[in-house]
mmCIF file of the N, C-alpha and C atoms, coordinates in Angstrom:
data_MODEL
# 
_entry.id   MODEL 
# 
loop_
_atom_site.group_PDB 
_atom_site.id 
_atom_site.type_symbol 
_atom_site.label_atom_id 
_atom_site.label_alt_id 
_atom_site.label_comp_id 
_atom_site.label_asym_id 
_atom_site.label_entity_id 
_atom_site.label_seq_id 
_atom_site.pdbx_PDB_ins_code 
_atom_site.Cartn_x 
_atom_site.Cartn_y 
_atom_site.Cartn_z 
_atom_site.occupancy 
_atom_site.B_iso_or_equiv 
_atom_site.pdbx_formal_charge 
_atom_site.auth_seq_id 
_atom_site.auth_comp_id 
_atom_site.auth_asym_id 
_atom_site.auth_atom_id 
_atom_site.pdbx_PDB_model_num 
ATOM 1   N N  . UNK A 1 1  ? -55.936 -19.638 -27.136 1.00 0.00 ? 1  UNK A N  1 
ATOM 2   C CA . UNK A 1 1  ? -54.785 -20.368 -27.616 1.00 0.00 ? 1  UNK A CA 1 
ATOM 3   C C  . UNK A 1 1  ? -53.780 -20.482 -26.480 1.00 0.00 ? 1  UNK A C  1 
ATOM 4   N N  . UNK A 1 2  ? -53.280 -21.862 -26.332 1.00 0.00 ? 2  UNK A N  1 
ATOM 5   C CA . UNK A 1 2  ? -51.988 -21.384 -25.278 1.00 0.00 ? 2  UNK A CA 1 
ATOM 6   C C  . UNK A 1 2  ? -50.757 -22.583 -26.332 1.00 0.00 ? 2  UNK A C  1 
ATOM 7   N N  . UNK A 1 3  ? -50.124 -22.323 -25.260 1.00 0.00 ? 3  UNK A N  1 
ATOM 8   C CA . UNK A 1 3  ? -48.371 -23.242 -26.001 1.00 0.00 ? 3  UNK A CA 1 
ATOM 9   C C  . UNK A 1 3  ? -48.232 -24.028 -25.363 1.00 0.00 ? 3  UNK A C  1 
ATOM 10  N N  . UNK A 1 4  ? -48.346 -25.387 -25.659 1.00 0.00 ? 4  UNK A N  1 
ATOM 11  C CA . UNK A 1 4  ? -47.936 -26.528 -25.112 1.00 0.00 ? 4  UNK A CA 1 
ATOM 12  C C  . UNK A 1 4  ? -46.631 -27.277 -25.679 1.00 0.00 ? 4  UNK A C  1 
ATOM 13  N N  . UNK A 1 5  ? -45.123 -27.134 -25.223 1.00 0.00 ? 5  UNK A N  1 
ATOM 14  C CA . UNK A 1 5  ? -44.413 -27.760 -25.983 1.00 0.00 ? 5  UNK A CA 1 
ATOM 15  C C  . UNK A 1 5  ? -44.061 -27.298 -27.078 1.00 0.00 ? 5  UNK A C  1 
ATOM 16  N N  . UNK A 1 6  ? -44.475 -25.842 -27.177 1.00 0.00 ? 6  UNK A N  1 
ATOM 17  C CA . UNK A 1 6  ? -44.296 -24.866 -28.621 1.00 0.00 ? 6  UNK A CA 1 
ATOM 18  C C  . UNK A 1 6  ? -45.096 -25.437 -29.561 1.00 0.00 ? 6  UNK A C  1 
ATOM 19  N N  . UNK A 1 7  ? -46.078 -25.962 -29.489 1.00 0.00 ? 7  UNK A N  1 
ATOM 20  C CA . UNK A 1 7  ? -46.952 -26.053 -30.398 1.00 0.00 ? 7  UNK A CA 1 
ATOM 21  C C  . UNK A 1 7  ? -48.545 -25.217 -29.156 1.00 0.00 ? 7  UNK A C  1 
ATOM 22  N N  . UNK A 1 8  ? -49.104 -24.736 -30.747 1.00 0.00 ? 8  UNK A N  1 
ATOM 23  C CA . UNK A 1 8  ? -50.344 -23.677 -30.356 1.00 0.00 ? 8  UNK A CA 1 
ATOM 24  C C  . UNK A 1 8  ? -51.884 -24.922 -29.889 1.00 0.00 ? 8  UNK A C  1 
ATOM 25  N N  . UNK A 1 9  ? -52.667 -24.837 -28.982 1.00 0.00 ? 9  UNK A N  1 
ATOM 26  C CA . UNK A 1 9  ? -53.671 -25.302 -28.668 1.00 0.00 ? 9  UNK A CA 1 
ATOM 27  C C  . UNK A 1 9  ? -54.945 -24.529 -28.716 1.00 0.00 ? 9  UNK A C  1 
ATOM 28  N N  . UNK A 1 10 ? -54.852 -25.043 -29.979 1.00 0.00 ? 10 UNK A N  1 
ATOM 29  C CA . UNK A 1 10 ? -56.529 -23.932 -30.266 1.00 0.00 ? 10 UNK A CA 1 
ATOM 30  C C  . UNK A 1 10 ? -58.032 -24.074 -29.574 1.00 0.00 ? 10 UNK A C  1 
ATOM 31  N N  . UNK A 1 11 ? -58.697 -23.383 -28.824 1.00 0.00 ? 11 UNK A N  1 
ATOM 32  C CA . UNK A 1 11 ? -59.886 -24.003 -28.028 1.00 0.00 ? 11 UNK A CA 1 
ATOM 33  C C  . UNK A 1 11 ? -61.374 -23.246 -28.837 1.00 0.00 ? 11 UNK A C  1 
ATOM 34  N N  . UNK A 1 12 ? -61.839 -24.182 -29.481 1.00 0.00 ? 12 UNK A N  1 
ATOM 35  C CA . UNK A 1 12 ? -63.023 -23.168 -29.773 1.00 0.00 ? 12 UNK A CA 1 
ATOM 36  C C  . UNK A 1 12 ? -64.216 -22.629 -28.727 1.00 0.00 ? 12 UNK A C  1 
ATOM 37  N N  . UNK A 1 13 ? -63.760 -21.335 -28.848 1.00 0.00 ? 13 UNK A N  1 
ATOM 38  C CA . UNK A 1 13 ? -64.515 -20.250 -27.228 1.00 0.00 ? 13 UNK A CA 1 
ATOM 39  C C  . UNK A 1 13 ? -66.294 -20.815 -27.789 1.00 0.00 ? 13 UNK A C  1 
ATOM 40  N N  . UNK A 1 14 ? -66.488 -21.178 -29.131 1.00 0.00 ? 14 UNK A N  1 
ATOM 41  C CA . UNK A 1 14 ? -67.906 -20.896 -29.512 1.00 0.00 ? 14 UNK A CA 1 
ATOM 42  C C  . UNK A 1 14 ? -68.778 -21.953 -28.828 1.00 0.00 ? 14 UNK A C  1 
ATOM 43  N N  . UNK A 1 15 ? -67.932 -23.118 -28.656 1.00 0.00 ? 15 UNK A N  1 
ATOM 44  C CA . UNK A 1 15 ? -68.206 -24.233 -28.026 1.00 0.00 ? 15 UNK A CA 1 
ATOM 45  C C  . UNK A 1 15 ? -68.740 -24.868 -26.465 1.00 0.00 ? 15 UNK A C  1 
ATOM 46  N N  . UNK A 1 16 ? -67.773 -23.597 -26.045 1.00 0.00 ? 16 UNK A N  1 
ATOM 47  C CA . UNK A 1 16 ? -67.534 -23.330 -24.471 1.00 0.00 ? 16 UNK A CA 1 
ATOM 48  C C  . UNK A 1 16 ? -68.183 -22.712 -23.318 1.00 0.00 ? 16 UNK A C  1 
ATOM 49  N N  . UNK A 1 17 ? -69.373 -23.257 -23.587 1.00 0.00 ? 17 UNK A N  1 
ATOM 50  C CA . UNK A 1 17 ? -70.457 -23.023 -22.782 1.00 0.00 ? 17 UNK A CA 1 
ATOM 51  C C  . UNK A 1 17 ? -70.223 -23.114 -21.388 1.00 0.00 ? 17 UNK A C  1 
ATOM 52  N N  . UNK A 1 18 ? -71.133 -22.262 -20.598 1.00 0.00 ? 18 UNK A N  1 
ATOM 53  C CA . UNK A 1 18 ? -71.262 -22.249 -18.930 1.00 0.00 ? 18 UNK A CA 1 
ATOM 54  C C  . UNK A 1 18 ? -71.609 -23.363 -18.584 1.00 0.00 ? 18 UNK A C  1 
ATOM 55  N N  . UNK A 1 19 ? -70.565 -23.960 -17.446 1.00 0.00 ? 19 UNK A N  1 
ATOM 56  C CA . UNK A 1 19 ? -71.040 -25.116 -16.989 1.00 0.00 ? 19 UNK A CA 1 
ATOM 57  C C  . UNK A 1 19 ? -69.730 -26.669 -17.660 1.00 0.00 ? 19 UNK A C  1 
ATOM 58  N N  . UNK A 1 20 ? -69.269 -25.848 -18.645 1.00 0.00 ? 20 UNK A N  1 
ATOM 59  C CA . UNK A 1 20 ? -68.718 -27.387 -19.418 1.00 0.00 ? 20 UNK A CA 1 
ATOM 60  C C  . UNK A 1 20 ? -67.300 -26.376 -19.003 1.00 0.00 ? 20 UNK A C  1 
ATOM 61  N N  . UNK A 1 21 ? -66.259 -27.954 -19.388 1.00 0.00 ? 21 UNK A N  1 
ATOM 62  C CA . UNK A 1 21 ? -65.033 -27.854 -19.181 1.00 0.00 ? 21 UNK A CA 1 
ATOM 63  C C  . UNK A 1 21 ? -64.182 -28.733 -19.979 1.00 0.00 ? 21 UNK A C  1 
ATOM 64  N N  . UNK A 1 22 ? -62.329 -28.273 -20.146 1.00 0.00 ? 22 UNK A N  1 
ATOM 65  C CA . UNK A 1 22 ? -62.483 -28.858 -21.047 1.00 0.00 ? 22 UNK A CA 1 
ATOM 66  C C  . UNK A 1 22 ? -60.646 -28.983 -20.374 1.00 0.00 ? 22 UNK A C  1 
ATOM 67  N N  . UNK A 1 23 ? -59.923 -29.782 -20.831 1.00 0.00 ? 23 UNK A N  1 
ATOM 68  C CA . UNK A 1 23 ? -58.429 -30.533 -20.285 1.00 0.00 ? 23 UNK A CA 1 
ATOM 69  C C  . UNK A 1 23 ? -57.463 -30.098 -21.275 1.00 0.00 ? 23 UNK A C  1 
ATOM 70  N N  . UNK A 1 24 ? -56.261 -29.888 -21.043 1.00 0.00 ? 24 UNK A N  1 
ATOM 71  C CA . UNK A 1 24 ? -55.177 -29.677 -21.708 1.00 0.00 ? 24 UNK A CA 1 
ATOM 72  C C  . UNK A 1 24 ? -54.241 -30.105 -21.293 1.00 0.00 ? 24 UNK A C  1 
ATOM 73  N N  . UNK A 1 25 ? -53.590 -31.135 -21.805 1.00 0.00 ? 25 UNK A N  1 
ATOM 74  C CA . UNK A 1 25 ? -52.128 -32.229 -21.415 1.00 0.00 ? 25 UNK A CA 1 
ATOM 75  C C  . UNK A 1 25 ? -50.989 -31.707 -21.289 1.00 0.00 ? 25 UNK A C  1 
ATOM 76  N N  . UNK A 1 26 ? -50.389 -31.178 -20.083 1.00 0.00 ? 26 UNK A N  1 
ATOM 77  C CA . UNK A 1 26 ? -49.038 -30.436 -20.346 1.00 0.00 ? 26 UNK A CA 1 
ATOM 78  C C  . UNK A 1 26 ? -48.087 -31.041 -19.164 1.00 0.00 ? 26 UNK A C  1 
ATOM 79  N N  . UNK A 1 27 ? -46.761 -30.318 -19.345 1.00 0.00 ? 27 UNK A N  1 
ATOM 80  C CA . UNK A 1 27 ? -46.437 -30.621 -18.061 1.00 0.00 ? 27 UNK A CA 1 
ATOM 81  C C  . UNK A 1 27 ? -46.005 -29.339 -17.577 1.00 0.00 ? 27 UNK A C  1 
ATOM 82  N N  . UNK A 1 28 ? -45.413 -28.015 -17.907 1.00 0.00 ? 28 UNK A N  1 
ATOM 83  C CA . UNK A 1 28 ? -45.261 -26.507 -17.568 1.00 0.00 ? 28 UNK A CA 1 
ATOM 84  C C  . UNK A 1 28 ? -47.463 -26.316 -17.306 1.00 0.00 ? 28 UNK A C  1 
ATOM 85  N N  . UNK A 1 29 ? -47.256 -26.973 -16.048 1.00 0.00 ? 29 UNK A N  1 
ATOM 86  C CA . UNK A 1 29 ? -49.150 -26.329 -15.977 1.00 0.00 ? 29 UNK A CA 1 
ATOM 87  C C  . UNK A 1 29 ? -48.985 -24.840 -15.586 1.00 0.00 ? 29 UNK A C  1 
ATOM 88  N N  . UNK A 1 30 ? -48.239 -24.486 -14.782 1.00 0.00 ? 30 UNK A N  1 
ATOM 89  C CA . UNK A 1 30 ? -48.156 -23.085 -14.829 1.00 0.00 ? 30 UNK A CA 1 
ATOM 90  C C  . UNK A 1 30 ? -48.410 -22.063 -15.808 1.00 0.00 ? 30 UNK A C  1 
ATOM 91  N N  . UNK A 1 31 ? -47.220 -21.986 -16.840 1.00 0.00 ? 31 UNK A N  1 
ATOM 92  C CA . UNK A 1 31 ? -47.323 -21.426 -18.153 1.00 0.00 ? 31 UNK A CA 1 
ATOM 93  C C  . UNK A 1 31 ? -48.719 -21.739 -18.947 1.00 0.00 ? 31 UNK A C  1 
ATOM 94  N N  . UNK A 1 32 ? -49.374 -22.734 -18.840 1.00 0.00 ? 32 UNK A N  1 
ATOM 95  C CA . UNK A 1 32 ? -50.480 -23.124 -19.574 1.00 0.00 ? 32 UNK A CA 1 
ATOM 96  C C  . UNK A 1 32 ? -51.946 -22.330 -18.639 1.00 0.00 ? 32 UNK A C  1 
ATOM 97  N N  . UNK A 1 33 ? -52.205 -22.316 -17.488 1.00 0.00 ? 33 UNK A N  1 
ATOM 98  C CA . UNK A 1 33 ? -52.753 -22.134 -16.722 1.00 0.00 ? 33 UNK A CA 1 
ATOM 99  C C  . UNK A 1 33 ? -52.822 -20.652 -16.966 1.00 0.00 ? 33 UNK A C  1 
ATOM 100 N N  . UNK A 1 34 ? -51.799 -19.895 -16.634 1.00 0.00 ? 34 UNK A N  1 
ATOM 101 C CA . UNK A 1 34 ? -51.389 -18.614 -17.276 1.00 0.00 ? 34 UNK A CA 1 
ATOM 102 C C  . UNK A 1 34 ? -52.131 -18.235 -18.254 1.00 0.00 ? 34 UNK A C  1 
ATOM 103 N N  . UNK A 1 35 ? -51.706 -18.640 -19.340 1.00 0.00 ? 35 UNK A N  1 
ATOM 104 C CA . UNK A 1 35 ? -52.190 -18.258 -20.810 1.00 0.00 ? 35 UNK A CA 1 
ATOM 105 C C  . UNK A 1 35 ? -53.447 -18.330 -20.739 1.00 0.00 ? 35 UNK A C  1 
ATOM 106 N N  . UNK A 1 36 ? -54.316 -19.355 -20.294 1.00 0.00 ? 36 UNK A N  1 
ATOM 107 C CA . UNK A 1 36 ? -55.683 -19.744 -20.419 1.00 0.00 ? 36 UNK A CA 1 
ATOM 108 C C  . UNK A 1 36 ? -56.399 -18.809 -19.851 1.00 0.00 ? 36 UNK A C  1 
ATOM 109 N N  . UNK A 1 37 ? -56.250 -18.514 -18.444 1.00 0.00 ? 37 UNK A N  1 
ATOM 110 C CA . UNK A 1 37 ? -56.977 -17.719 -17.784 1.00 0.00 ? 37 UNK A CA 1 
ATOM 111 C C  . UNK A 1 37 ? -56.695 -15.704 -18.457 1.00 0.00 ? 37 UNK A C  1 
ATOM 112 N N  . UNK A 1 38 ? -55.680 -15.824 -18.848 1.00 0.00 ? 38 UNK A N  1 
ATOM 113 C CA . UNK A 1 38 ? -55.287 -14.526 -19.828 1.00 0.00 ? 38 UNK A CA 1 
ATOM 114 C C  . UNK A 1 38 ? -56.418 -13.991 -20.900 1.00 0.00 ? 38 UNK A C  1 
ATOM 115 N N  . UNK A 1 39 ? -56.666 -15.340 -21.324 1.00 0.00 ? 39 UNK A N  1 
ATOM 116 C CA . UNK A 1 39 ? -57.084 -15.482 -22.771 1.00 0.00 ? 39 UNK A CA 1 
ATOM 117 C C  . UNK A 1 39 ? -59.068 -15.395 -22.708 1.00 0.00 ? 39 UNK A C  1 
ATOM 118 N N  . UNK A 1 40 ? -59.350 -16.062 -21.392 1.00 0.00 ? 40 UNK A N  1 
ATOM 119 C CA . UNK A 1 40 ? -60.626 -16.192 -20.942 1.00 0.00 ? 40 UNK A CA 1 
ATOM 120 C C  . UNK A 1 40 ? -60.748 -14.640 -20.333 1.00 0.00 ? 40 UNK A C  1 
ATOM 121 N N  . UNK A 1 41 ? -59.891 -14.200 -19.654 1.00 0.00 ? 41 UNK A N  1 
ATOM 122 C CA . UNK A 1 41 ? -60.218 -12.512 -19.248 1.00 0.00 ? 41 UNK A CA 1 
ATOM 123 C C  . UNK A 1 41 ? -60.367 -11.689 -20.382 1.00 0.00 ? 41 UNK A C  1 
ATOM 124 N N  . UNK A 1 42 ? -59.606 -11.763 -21.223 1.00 0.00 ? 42 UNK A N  1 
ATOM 125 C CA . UNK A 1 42 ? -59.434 -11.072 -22.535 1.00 0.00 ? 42 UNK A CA 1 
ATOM 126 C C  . UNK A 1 42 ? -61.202 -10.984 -23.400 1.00 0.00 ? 42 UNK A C  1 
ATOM 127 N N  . UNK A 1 43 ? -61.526 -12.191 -23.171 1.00 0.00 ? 43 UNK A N  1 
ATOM 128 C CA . UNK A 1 43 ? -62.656 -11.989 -23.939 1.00 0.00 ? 43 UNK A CA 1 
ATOM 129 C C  . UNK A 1 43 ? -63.810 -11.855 -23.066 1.00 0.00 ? 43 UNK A C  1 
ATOM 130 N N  . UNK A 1 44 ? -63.849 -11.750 -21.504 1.00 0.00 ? 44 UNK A N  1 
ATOM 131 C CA . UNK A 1 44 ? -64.672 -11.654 -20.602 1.00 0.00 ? 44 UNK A CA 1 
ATOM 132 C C  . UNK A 1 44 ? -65.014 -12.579 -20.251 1.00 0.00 ? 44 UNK A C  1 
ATOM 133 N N  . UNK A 1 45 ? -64.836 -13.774 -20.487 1.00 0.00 ? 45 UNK A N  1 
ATOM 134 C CA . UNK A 1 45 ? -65.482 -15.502 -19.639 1.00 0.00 ? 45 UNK A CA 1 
ATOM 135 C C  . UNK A 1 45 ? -64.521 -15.775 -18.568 1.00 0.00 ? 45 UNK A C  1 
ATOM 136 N N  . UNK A 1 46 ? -65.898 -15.636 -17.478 1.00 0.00 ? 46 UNK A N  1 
ATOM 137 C CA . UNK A 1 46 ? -65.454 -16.408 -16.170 1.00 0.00 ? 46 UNK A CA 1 
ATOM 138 C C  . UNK A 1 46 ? -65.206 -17.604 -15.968 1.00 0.00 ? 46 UNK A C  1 
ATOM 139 N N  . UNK A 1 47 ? -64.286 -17.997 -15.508 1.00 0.00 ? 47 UNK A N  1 
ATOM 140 C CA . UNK A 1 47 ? -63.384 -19.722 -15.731 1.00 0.00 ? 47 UNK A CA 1 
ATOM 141 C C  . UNK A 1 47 ? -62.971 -19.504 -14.713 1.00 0.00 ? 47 UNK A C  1 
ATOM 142 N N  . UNK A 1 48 ? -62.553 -20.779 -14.135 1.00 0.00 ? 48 UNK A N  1 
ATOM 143 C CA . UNK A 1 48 ? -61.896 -21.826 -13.007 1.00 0.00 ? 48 UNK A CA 1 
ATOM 144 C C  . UNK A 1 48 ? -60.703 -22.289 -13.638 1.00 0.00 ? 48 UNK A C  1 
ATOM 145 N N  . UNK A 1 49 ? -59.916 -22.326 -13.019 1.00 0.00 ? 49 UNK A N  1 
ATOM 146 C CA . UNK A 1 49 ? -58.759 -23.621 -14.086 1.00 0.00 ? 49 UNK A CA 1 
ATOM 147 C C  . UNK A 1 49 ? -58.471 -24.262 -12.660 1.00 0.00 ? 49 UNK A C  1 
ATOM 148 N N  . UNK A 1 50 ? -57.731 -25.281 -12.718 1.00 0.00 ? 50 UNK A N  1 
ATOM 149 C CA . UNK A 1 50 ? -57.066 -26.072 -11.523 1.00 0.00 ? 50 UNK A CA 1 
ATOM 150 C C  . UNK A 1 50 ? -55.648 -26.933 -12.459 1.00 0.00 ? 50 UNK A C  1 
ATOM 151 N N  . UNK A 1 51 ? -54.648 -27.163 -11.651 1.00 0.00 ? 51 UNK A N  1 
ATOM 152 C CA . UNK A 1 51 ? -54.066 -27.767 -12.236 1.00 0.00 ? 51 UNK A CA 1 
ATOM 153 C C  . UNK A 1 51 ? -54.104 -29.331 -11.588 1.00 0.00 ? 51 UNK A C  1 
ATOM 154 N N  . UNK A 1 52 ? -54.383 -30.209 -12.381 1.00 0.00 ? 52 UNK A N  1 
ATOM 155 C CA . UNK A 1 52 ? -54.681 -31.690 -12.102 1.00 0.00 ? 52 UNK A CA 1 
ATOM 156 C C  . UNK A 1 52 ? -53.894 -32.596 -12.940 1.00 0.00 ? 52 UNK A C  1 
ATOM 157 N N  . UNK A 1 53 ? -54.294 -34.215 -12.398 1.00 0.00 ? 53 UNK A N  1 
ATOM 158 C CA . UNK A 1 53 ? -53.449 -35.340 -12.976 1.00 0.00 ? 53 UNK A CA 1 
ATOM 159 C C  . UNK A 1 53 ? -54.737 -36.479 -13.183 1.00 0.00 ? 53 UNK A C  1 
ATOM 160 N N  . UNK A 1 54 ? -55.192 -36.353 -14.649 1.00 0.00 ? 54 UNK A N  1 
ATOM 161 C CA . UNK A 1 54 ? -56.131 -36.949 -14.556 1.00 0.00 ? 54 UNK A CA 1 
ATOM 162 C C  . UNK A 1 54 ? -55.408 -38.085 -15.887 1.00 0.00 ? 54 UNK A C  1 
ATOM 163 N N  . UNK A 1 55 ? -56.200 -39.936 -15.434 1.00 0.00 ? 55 UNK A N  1 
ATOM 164 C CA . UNK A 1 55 ? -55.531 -40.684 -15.829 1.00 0.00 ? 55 UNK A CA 1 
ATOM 165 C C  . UNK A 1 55 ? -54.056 -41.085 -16.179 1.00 0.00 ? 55 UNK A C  1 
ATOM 166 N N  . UNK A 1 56 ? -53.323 -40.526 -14.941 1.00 0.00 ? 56 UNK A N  1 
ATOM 167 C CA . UNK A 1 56 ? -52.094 -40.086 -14.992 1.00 0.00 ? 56 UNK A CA 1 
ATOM 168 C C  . UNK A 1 56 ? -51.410 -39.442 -15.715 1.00 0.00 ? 56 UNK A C  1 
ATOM 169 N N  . UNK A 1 57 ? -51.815 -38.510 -16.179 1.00 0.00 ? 57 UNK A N  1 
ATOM 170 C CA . UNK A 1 57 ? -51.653 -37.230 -17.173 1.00 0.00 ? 57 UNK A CA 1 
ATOM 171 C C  . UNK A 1 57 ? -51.591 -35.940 -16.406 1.00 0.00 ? 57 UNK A C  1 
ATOM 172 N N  . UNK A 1 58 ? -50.510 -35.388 -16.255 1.00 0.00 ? 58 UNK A N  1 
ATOM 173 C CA . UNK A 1 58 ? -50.513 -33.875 -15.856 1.00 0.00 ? 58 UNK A CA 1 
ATOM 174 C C  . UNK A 1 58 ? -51.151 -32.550 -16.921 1.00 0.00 ? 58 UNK A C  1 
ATOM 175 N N  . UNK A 1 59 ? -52.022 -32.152 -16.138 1.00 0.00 ? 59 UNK A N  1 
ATOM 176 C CA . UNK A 1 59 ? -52.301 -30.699 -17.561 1.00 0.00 ? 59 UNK A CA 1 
ATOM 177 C C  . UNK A 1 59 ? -53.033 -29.917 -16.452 1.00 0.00 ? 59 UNK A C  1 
ATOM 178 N N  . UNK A 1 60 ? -53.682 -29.296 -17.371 1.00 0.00 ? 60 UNK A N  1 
ATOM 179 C CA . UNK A 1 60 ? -55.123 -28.288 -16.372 1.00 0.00 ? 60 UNK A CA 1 
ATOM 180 C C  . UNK A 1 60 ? -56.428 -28.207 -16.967 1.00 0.00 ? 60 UNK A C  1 
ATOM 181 N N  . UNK A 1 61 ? -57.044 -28.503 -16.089 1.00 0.00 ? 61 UNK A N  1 
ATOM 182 C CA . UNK A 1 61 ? -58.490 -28.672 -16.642 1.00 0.00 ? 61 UNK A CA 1 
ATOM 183 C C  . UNK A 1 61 ? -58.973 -27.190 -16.183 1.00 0.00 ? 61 UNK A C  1 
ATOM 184 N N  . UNK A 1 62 ? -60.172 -26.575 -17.098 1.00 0.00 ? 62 UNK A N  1 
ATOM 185 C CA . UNK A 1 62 ? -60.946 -25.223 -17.340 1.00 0.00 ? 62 UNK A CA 1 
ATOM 186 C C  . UNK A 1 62 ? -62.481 -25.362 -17.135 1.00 0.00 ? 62 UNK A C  1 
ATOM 187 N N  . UNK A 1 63 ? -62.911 -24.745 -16.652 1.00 0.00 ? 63 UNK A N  1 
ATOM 188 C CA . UNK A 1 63 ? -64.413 -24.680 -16.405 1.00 0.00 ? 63 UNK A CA 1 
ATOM 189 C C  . UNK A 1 63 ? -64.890 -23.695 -16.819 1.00 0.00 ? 63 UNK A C  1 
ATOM 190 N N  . UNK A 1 64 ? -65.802 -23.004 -17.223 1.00 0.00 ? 64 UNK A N  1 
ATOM 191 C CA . UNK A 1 64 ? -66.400 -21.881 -17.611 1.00 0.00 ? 64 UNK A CA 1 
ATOM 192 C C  . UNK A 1 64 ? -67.569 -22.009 -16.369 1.00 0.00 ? 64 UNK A C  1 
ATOM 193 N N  . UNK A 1 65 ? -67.844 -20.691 -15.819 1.00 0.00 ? 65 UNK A N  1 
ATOM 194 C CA . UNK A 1 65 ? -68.474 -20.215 -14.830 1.00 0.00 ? 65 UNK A CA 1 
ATOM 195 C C  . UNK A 1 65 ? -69.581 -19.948 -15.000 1.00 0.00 ? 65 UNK A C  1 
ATOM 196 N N  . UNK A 1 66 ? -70.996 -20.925 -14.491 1.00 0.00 ? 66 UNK A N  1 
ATOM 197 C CA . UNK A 1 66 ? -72.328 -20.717 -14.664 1.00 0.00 ? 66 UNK A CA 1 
ATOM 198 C C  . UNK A 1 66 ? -72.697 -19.179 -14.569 1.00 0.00 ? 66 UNK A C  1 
ATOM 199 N N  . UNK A 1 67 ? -72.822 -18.150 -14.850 1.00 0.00 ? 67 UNK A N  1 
ATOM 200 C CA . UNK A 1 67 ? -73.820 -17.041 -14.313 1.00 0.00 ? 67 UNK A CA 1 
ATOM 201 C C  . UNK A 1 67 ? -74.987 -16.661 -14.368 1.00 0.00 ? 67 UNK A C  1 
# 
């Protein structure tokens, strides 16, 4: 879960297979970036995040880490 704008962004982990990735629209990418990678340690999944501007949209995109 992270906070975008004070509203909660729910990601289903069940979904979130090695190899796939997935975008979150923000503009605090920091704070979001934060939370995500928090939240992926917490449950043990290795992830990437980057913060990017994709279709002129600021957020951060997440990867989950092949092993």
């Amino acid at each position: 879960m992270a906070l975008v704008f004070g509203h909660r962004v729910e990601v289903d982990w069940g979904k979130f297979t090695p190899g796939s990735s997935f975008f979150i629209p923000c503009v605090d990418r920091d704070s979001v970036e934060k939370s995500i990678r928090k939240e992926c340690k917490a449950m043990g999944l290795r992830c990437v995040t980057k913060q990017v501007i994709e279709n002129n949209i600021c957020g951060v995109r997440v990867w989950r880490v092949i092993v």
